[in-house]
C-alpha positions as CSV (number, residue, x, y, z in Angstrom):
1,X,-1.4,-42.0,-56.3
2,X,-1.8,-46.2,-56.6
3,X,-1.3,-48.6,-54.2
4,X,0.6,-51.8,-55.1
5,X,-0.4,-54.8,-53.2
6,X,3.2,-56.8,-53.9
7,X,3.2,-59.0,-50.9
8,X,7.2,-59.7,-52.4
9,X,9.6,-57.5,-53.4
10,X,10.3,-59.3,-56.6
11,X,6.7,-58.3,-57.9
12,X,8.5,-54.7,-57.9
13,X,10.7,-55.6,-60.3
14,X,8.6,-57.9,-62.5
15,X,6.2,-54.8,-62.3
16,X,9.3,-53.0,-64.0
17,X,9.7,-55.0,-66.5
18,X,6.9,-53.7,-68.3
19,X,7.5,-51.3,-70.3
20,X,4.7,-49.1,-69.6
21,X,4.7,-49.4,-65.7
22,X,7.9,-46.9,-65.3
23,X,5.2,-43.7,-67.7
24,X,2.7,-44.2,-65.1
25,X,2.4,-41.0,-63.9
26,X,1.8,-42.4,-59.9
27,X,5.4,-44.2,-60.4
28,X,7.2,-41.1,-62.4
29,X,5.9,-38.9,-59.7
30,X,7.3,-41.2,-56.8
31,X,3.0,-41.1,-55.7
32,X,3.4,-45.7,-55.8
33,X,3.0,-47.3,-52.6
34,X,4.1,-50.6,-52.5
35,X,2.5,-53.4,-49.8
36,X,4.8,-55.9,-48.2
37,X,3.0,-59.0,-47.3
38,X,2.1,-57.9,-43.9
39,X,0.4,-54.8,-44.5
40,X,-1.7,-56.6,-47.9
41,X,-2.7,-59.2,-46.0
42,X,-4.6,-56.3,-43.6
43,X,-5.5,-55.0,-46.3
44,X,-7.3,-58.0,-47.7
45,X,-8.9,-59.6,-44.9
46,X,-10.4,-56.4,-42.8
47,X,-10.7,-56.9,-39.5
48,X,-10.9,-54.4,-36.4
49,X,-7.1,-55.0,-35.5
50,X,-6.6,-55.4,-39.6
51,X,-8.0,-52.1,-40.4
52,X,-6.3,-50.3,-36.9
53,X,-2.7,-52.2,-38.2
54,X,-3.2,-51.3,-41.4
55,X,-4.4,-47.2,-41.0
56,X,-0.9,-47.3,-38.8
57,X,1.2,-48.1,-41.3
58,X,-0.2,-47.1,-44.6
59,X,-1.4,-43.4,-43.4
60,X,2.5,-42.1,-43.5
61,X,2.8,-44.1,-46.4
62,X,-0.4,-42.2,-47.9
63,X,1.6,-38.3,-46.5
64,X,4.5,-39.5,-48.5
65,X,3.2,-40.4,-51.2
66,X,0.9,-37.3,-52.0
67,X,3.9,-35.2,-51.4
68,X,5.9,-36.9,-54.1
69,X,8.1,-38.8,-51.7
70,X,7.0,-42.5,-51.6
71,X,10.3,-45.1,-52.2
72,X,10.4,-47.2,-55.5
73,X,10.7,-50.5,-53.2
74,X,9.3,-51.6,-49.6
75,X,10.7,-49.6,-46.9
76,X,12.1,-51.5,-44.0
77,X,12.0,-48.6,-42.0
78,X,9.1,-45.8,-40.9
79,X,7.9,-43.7,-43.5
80,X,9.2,-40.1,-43.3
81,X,5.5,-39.0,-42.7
82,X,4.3,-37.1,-39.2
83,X,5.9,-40.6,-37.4
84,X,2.7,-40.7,-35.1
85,X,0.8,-43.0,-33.5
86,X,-3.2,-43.3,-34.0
87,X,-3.3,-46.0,-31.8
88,X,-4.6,-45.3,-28.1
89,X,-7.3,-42.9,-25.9
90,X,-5.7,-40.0,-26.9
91,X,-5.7,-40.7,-30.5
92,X,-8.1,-37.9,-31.8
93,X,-6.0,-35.9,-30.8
94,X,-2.5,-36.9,-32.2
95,X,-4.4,-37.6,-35.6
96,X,-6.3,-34.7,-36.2
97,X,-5.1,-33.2,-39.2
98,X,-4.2,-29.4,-39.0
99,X,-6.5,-26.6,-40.7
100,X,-5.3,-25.5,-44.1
101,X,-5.8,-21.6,-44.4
């Protein structure tokens, strides 16, 4: 898996245009996350509503990616991940991950 801090979608396809960017295995394996400006900019300057913005938006970025689903350009739209929200009292809860048997 890599993340891509692009902060523009036409870094994607200047990424593309060389030649060995489209054999890494993260990009043949759709395991590339790509950053829009937004979410690079939390990224880059961490802050405590940075890092809780940031942990919101990349972490079903992150599911999809590990399962080989992460889209070859920015995604206007929520990731196909769980689709839930860390933010809030109750957040332990909606986050915990489930026990693998």
């Amino acid at each position: 898996m890599v993340v891509f801090a692009t902060e523009e979608p036409s870094a994607i396809a200047r990424f593309k245009k060389v030649p060995t960017f489209n054999t890494l295995p993260a990009v043949v394996e759709h395991r590339a996350i790509y950053l829009d400006k937004d979410l690079s900019g939390a990224a880059y300057f961490v802050t405590p509503l940075s890092l809780t913005y940031a942990l919101d938006r990349l972490t079903p970025q992150l599911e999809d990616a590990a399962a080989g689903r992460a889209p070859s350009a920015w995604s206007t739209r929520p990731s196909s991940g769980s689709g839930r929200s860390c933010r809030g009292p109750r957040r332990a809860r909606r986050c915990r991950r489930p026990a693998r048997g």
